[in-house]
C-alpha positions as CSV (number, residue, x, y, z in Angstrom):
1,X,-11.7,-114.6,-19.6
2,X,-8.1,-114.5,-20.4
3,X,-7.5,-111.2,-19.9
4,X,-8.5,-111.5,-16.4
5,X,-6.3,-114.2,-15.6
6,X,-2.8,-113.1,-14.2
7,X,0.9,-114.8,-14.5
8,X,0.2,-116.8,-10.9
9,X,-3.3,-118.2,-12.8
10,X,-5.4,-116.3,-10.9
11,X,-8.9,-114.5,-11.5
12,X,-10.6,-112.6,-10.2
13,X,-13.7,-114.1,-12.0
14,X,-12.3,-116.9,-10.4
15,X,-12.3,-115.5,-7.4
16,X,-15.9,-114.4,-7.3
17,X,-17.0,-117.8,-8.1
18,X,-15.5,-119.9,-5.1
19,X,-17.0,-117.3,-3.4
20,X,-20.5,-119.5,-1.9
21,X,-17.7,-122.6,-1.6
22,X,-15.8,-120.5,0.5
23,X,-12.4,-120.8,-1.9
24,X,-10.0,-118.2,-0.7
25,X,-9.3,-115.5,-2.9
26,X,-6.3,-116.2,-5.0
27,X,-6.6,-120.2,-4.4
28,X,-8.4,-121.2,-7.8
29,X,-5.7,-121.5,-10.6
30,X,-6.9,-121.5,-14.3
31,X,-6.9,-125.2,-15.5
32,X,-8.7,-124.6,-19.0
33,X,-11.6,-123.0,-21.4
34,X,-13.8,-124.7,-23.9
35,X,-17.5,-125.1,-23.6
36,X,-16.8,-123.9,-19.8
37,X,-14.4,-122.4,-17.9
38,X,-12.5,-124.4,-15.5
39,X,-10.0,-123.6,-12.5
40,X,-8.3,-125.8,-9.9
41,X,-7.4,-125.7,-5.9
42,X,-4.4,-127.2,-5.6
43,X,-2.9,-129.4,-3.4
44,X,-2.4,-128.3,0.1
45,X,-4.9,-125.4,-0.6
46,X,-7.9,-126.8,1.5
47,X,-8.5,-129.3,3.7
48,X,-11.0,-130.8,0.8
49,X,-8.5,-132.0,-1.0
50,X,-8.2,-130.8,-4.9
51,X,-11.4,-129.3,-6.5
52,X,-12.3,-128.0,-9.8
53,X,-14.9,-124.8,-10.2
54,X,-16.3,-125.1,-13.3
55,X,-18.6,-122.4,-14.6
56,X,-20.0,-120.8,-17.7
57,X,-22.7,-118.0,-18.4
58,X,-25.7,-118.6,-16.6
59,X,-28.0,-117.6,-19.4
60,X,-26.3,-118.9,-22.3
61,X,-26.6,-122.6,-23.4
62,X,-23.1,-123.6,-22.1
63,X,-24.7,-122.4,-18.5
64,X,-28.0,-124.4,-18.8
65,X,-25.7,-127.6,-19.8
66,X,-23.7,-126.6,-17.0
67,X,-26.8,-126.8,-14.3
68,X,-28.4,-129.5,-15.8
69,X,-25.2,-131.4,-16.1
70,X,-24.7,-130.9,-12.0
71,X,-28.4,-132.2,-12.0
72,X,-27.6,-135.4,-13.3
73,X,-24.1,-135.8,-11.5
74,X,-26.0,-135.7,-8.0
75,X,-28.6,-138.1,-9.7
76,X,-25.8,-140.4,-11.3
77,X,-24.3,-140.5,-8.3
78,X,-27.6,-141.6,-6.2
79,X,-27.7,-144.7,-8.3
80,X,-24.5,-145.7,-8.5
81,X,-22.3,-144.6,-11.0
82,X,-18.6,-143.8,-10.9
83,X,-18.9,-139.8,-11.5
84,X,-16.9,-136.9,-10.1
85,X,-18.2,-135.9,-6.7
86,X,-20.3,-132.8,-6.2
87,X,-19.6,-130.1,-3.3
88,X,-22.2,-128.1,-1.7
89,X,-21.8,-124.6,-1.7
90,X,-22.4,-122.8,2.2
91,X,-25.9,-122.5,1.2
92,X,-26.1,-126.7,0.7
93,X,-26.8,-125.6,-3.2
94,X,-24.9,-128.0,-6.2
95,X,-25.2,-125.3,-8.4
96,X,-24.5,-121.9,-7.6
97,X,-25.9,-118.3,-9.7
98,X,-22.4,-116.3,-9.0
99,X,-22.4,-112.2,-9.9
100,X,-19.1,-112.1,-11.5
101,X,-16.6,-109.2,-13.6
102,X,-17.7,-110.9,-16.5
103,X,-21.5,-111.4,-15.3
104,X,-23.8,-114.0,-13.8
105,X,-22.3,-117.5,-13.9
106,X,-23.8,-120.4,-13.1
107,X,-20.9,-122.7,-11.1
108,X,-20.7,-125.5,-9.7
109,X,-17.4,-127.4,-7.5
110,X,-16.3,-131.1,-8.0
111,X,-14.2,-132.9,-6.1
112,X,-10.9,-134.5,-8.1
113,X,-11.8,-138.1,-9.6
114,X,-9.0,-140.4,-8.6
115,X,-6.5,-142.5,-11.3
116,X,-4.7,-142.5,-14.2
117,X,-6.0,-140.7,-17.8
118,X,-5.0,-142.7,-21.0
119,X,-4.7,-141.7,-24.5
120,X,-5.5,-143.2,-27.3
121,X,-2.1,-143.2,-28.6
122,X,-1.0,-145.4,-25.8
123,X,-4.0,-147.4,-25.6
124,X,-3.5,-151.4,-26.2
125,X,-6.9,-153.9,-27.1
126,X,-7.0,-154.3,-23.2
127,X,-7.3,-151.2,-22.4
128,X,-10.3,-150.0,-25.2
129,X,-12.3,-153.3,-24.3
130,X,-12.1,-152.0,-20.6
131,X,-13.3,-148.5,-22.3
132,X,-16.0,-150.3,-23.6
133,X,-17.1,-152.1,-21.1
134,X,-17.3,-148.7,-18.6
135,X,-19.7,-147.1,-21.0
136,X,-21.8,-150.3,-21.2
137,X,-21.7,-150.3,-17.3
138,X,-22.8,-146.9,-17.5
139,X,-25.5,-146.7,-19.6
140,X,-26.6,-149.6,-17.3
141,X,-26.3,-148.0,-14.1
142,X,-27.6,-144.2,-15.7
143,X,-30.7,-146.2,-17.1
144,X,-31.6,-146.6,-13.0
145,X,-32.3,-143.0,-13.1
146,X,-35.2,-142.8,-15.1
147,X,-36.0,-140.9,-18.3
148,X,-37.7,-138.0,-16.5
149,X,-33.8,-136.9,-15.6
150,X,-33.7,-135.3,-19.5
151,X,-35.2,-134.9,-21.8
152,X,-35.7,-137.0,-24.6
153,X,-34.3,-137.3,-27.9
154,X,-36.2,-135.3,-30.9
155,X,-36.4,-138.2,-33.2
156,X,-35.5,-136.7,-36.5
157,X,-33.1,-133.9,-35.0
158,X,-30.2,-135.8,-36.7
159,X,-32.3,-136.0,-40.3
160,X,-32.8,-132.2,-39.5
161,X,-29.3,-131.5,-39.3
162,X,-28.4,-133.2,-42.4
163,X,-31.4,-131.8,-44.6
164,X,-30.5,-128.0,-43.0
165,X,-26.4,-128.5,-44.1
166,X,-27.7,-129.9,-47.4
167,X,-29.8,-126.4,-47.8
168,X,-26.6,-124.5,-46.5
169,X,-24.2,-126.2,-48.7
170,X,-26.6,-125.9,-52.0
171,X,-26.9,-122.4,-50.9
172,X,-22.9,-121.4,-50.5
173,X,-21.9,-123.3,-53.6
174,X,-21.0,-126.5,-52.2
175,X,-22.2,-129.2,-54.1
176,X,-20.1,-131.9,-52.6
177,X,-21.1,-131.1,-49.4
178,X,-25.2,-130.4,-50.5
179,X,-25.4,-134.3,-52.2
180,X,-23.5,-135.7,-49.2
181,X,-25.4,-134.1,-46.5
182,X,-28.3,-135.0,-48.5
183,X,-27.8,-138.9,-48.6
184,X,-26.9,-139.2,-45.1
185,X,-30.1,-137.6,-44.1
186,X,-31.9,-140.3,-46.2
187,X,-30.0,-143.2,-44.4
188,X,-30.7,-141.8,-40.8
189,X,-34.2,-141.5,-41.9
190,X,-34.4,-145.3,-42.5
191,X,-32.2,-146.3,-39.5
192,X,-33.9,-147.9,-37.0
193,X,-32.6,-146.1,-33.8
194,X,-33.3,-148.9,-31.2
195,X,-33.8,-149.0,-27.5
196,X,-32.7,-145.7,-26.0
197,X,-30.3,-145.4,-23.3
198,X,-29.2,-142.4,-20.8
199,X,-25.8,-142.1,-22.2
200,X,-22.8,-139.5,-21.0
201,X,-22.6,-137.4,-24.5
202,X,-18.9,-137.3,-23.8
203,X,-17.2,-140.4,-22.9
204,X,-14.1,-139.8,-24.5
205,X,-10.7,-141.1,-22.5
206,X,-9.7,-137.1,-21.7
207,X,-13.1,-137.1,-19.3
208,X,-12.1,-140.3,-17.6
209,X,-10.0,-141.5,-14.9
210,X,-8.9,-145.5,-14.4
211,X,-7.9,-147.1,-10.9
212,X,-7.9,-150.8,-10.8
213,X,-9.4,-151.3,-14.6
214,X,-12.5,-149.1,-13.2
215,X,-13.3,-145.7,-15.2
216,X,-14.7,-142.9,-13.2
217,X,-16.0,-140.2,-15.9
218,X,-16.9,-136.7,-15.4
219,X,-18.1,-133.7,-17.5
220,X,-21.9,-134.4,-17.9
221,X,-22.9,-131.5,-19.4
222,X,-23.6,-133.6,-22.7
223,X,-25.5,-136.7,-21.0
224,X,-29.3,-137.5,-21.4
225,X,-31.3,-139.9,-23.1
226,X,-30.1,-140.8,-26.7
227,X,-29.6,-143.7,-29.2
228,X,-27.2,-145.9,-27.4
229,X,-25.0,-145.8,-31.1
230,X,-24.9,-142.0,-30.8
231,X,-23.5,-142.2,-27.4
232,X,-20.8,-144.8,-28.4
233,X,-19.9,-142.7,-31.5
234,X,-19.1,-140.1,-29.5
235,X,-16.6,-141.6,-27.1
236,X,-14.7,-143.2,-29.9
237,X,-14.3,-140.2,-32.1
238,X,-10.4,-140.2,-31.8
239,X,-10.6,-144.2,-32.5
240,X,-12.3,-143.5,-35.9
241,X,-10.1,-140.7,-36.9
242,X,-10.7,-138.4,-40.5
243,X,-12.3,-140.9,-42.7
244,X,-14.0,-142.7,-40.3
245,X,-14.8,-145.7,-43.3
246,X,-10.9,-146.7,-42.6
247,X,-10.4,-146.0,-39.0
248,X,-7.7,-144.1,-37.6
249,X,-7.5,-147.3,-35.1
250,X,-9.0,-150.8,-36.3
251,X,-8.1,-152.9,-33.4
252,X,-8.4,-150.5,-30.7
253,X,-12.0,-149.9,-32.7
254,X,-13.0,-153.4,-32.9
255,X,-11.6,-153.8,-29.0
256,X,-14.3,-151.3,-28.0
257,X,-17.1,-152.7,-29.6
258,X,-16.3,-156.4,-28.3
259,X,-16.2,-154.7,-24.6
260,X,-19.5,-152.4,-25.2
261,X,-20.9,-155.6,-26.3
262,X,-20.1,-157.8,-24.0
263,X,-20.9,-155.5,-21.1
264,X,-24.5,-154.1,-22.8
265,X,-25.9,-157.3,-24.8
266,X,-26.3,-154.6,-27.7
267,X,-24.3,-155.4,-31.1
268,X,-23.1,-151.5,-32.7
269,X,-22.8,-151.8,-36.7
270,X,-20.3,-150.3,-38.8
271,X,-23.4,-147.9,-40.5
272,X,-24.9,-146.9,-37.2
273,X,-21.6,-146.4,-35.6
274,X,-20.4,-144.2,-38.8
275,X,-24.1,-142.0,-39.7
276,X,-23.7,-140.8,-35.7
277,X,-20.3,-140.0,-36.4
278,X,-21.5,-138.2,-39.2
279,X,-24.4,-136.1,-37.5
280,X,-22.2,-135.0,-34.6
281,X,-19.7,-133.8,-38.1
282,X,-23.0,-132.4,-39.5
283,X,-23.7,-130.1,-36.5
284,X,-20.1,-129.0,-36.0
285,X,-20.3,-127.6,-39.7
286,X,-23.7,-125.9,-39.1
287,X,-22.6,-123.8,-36.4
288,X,-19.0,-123.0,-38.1
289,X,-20.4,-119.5,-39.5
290,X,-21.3,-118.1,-36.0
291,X,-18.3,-119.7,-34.7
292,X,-16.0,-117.9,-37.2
293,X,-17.4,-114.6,-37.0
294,X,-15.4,-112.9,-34.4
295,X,-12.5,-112.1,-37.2
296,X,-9.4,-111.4,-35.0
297,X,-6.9,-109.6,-35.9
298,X,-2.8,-108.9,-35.7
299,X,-0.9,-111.6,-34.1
300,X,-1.0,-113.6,-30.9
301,X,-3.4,-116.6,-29.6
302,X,-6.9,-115.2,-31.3
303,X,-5.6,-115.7,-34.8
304,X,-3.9,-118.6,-34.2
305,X,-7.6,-120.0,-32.2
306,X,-9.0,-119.0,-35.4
307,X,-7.1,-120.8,-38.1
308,X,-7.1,-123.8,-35.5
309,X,-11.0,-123.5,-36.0
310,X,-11.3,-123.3,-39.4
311,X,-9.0,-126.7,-40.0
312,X,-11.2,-128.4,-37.4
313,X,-14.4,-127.2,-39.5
314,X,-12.5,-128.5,-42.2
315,X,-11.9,-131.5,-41.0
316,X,-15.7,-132.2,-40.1
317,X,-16.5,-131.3,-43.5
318,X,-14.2,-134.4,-44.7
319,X,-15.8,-136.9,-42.6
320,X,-19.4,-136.1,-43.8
321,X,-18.2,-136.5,-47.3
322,X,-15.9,-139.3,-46.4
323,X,-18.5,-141.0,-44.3
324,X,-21.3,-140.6,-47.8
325,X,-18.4,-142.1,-50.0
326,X,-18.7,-145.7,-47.8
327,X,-22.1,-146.1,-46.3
328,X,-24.4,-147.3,-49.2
């Protein structure tokens, strides 16, 4: 995808997908890449104000997430929630099948969400109560959709992961890793995983916007029905930091929690908040090998993704064995 993106920000990959929402060519400006591939219209571009074309490979599993995420927006949406606005492609479709330079793309258009972003590093207790409180609203409003919107949870994928790390670790050498993957497995074996909600995946500040104390939230491509701990683990990864037994942010920690609480009825403990924490570090390490694989070489942006990669892996790896060191 770089390579096809010029010094103005344009593609024409990018091109090719605006295509069916009748996006001029050259109007889409790259925005980003991770799981998906994101450009922007900007201001004064279109009488529909700013939009964002996301899109990824249609048969790969960043596409499915893609289309079912879009699914559940208009869904979301239907009942309620505050979630980024879909627009229908000249067909009336949410989610487009695009032939592209790089191949088929599954795509879909959103219309901007409104309001400010905060960070975590200026976050104050206010502001993470408030945090809290929007996921507890939408797990609420999400639950009027129904569970036949996703699927559900496998109930020992999580014990899975942990048992296949252990057997991965054992069999590179790593010890440390094998007997700490291996007790974590036991405790989310015995961990009750209570009522189920239909939870975001990804409710982390950078995929929310705040007007008037209200959080709109978008990038759904993670949401479905899980453990409502799992789903609150998730959002405050960056509050519980590398060793997740001494949080990277106490109070800003302990400011969520009171909001989620207040807003859902449903207390989240310190060992179910920290073996979801763990799981989600569990699967990050298990897919390191393929991730790793590519090798670049000389100098530039590839090599420098790479070694950027392998500190993040290494940093997962520290809060599984960091997370086994404080939860009994």
């Amino acid at each position: 995808m770089r390579k096809t993106v010029d010094d103005g920000w344009r593609s024409a990959v990018a091109d090719a997908v605006g295509e069916p929402w009748d996006i001029a060519p050259g109007s889409l400006r790259f925005w980003r890449s991770s799981s998906v591939h994101v450009f922007v219209l900007p201001p004064g571009s279109d009488n529909r104000g700013v939009l964002y074309a996301r899109f990824a490979p249609y048969s790969g599993t960043a596409g499915l997430r893609l289309r079912q995420g879009a699914e559940l927006g208009e869904l979301l949406g239907a009942a309620g929630a505050a979630v980024a606005g879909l627009v229908r492609s000249r067909s009336g479709a949410a989610v487009e099948r695009v032939s592209t330079p790089l191949g088929d793309m599954a795509a879909c258009v959103l219309h901007r969400v409104e309001g400010g972003e905060l960070d975590a590093d200026e976050l104050t207790a206010g502001d993470a109560r408030a945090w809290g409180l929007a996921l507890a609203g939408f797990h609420r409003t999400a639950g009027n959709v129904g569970s036949s919107a996703a699927p559900r949870p496998d109930p020992i994928r999580a014990a899975d992961a942990f048992a296949a790390l252990a057997a991965n670790a054992r069999g590179h050498g790593d010890a440390e890793l094998a007997s700490a993957a291996g007790h974590l497995g036991g405790l989310y074996m015995r961990l009750d995983p209570g009522p189920l909600v239909f939870g975001h995946g990804d409710f982390e500040l950078d995929n929310l916007r705040w007007s008037g104390g209200q959080a709109a939230c978008f990038d759904l491509d993670e949401a479905g029905v899980m453990p409502a701990p799992a789903d609150v683990a998730s959002a405050v990864r960056d509050l519980l930091g590398p060793r997740p037994g001494s949080p990277q942010h106490p109070e800003l920690l302990a400011a969520f929690l009171d909001g989620y609480l207040l807003g859902s009825g449903r207390a989240i403990s310190r060992e179910e908040l920290l073996l979801h924490r763990a799981f989600f570090a569990a699967e990050q390490v298990l897919e390191a090998p393929a991730v790793l694989d590519l090798h670049p070489a000389g100098t530039g942006w590839l090599p420098d993704l790479a070694a950027s990669l392998v500190r993040h892996y290494a940093g997962e790896r520290t809060i599984i064995l960091a997370t086994a060191a404080v939860v009994p």
